[in-house]
Rosetta silent file (secondary structure, phi, psi, omega in degrees, C-alpha in Angstrom):
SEQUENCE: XXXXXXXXXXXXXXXXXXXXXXXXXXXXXXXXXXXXXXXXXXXXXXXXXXXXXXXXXXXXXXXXXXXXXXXXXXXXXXXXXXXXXXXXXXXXXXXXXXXXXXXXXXXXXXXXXXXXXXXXX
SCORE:     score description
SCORE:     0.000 S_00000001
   1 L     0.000  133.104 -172.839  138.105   75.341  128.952 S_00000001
   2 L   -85.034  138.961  166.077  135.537   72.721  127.827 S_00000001
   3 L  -127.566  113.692  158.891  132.639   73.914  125.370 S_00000001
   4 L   -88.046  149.401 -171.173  129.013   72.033  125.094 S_00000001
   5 L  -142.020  136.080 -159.504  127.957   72.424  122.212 S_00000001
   6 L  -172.594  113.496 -178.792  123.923   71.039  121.261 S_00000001
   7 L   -49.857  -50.201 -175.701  121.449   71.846  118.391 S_00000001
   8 L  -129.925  146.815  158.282  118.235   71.440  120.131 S_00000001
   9 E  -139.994 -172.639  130.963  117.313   70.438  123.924 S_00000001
  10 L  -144.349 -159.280 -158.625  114.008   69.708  126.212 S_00000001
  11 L   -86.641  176.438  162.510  112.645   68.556  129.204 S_00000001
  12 L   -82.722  -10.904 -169.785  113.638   64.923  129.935 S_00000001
  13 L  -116.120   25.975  168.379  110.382   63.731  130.360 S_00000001
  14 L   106.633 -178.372  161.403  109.073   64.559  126.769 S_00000001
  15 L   109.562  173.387  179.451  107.534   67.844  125.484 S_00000001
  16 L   -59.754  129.385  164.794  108.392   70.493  122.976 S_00000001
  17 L  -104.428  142.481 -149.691  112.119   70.990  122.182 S_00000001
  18 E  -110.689  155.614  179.258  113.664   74.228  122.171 S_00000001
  19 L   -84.275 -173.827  155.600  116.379   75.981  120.637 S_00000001
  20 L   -38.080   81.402  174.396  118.650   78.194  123.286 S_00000001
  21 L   -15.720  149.019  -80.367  116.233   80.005  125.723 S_00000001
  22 L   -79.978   70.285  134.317  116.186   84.014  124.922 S_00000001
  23 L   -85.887  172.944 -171.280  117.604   83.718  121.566 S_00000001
  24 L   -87.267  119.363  169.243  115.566   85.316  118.840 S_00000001
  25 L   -74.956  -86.387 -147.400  113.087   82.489  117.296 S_00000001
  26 L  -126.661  150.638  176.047  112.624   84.342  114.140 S_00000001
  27 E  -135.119 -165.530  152.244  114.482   87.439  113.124 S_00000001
  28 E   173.292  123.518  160.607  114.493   89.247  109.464 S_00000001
  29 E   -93.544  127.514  170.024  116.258   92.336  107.930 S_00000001
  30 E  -127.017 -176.956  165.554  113.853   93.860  104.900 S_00000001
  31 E  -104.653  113.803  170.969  113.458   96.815  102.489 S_00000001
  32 E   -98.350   45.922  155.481  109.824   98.297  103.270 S_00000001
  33 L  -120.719  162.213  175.488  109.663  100.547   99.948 S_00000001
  34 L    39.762 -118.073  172.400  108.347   99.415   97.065 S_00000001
  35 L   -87.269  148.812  148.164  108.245   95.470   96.467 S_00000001
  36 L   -89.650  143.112  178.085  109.751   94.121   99.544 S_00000001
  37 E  -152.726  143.892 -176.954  112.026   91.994  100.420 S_00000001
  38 E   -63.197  123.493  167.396  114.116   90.095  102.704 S_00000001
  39 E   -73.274  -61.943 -177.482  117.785   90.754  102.863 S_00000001
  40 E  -162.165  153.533  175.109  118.377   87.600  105.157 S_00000001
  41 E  -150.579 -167.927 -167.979  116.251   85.867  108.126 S_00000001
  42 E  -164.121  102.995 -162.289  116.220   83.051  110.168 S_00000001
  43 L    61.754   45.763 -153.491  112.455   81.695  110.617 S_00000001
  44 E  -144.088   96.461 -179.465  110.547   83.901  108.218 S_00000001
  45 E   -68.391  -19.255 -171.498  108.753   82.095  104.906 S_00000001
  46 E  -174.878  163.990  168.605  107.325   85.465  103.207 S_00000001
  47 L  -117.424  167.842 -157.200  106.273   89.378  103.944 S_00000001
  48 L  -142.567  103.055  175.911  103.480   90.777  103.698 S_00000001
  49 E   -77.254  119.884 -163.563  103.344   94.852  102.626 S_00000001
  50 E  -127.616    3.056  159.995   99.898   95.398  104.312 S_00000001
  51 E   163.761 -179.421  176.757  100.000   99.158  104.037 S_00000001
  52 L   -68.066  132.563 -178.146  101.994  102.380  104.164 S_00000001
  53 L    74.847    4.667  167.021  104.551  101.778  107.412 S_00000001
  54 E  -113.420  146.824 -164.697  102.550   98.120  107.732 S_00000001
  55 E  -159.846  150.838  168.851  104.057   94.890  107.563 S_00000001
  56 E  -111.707   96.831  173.476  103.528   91.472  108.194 S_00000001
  57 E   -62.934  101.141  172.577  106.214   88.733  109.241 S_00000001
  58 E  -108.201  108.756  176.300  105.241   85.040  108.597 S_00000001
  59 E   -63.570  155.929  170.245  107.003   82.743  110.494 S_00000001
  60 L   -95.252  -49.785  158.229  107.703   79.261  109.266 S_00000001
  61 L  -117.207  137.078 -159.261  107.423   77.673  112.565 S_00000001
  62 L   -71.442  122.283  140.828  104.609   79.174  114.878 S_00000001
  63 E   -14.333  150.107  163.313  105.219   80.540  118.466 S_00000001
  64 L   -76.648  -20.508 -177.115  103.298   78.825  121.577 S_00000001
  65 L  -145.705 -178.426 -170.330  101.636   82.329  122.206 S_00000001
  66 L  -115.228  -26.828 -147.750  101.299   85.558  120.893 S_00000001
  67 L   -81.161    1.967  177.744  102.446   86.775  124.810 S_00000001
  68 L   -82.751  176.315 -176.371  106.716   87.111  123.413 S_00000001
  69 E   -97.616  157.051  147.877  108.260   89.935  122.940 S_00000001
  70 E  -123.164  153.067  151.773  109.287   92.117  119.715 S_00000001
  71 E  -112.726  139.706 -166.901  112.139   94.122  118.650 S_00000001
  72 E  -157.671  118.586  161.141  111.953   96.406  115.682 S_00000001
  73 E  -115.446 -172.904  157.773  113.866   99.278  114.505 S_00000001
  74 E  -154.132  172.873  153.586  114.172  100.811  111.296 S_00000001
  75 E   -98.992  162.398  165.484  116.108  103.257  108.876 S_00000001
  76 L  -164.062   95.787  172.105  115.248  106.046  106.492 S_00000001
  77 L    65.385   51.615  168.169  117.077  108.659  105.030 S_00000001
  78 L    73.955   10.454  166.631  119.993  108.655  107.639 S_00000001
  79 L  -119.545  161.588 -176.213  117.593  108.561  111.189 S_00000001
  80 E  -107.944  110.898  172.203  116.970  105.662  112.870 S_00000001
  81 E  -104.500  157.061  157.638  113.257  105.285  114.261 S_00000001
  82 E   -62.245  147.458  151.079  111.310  103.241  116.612 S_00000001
  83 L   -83.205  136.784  177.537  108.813  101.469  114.901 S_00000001
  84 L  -152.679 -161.258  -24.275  105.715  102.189  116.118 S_00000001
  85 L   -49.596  -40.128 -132.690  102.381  102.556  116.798 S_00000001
  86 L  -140.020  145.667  129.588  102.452   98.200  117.257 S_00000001
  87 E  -155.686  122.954 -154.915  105.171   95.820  116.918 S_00000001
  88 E  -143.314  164.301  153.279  103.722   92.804  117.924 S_00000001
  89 E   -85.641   89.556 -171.777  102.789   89.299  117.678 S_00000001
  90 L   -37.329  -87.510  165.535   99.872   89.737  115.497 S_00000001
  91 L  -107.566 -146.202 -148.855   98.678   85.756  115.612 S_00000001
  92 L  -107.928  -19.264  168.742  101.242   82.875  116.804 S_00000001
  93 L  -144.950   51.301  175.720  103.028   82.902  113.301 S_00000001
  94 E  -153.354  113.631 -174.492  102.791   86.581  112.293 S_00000001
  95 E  -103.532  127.008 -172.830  104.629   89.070  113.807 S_00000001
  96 E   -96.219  147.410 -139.033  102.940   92.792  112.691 S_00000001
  97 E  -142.064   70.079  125.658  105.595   95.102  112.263 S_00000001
  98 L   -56.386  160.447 -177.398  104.349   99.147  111.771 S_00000001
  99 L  -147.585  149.601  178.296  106.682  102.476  111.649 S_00000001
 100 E  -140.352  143.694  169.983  105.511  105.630  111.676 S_00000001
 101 L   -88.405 -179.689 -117.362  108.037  108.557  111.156 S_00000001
 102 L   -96.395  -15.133  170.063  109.409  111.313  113.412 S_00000001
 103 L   -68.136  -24.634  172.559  105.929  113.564  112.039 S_00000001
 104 L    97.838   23.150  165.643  104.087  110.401  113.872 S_00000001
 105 L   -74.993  132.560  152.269  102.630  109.628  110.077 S_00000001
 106 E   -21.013  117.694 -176.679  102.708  106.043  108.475 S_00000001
 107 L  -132.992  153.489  163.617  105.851  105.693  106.860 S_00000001
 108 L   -79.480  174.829  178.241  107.975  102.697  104.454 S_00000001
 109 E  -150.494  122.859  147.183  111.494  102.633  105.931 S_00000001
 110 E   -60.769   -7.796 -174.622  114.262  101.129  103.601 S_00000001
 111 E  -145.369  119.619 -174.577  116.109   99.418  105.559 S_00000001
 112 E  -145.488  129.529  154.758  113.614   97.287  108.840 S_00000001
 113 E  -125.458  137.344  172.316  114.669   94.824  111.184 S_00000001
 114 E  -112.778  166.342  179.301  112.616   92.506  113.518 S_00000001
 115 E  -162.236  146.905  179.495  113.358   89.873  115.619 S_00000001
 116 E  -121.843 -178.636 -172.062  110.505   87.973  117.979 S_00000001
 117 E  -154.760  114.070  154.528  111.398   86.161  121.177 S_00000001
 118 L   169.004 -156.824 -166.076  109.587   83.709  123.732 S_00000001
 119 L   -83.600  139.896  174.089  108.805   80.114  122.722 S_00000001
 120 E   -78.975  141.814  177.473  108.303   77.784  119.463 S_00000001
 121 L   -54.199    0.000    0.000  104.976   75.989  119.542 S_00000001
């Protein structure tokens, strides 16, 4: 069995080039207590603690839109939540990230992962 294998690709006729169509453009596992911080990511320059259970993702290279999707779970003291109300693409290189816990109050979570998806500008 033959494998291509190819860093980047695009159209032939010019244009933005893309990584592998729905892979995750930026992903990042943090700690949301106290200072935060990234355990490891893959298109994510800094975090942002923006309140209790709020968080900010800043991408390194921007989305074309705000219209991809996120996924975001998190942990805390052995349950696994949704994050919610919002996990979203805030602007085109911020993905906002809230959790609220199983009372439906603002909460930090120790252990949060996100990942966004749709196209690099």
């Amino acid at each position: 069995m033959s494998t291509i294998r190819v860093d980047n690709f695009g159209p032939s006729a010019g244009g933005t080039t893309y990584s592998a169509r729905g892979i995750a453009k930026a992903w990042v596992n943090f700690d949301g207590t106290g200072t935060i911080a990234a355990r490891d990511s893959e298109n994510v320059t800094s975090l942002t603690d923006n309140a209790t259970g709020g968080y900010g993702v800043n991408l390194t290279n921007s989305m074309a839109n705000t219209n991809g999707a996120v996924v975001s779970m998190c942990h805390y003291d052995g349950v696994t939540f949704m994050l919610a109300p919002r996990s979203v693409f805030n602007t085109v290189s911020i993905i906002r990230v809230s959790m609220q816990n199983a009372a439906g109050a603002a909460s930090d979570a120790n252990e949060i992962a996100a990942s966004g998806y749709g196209d690099l500008a």
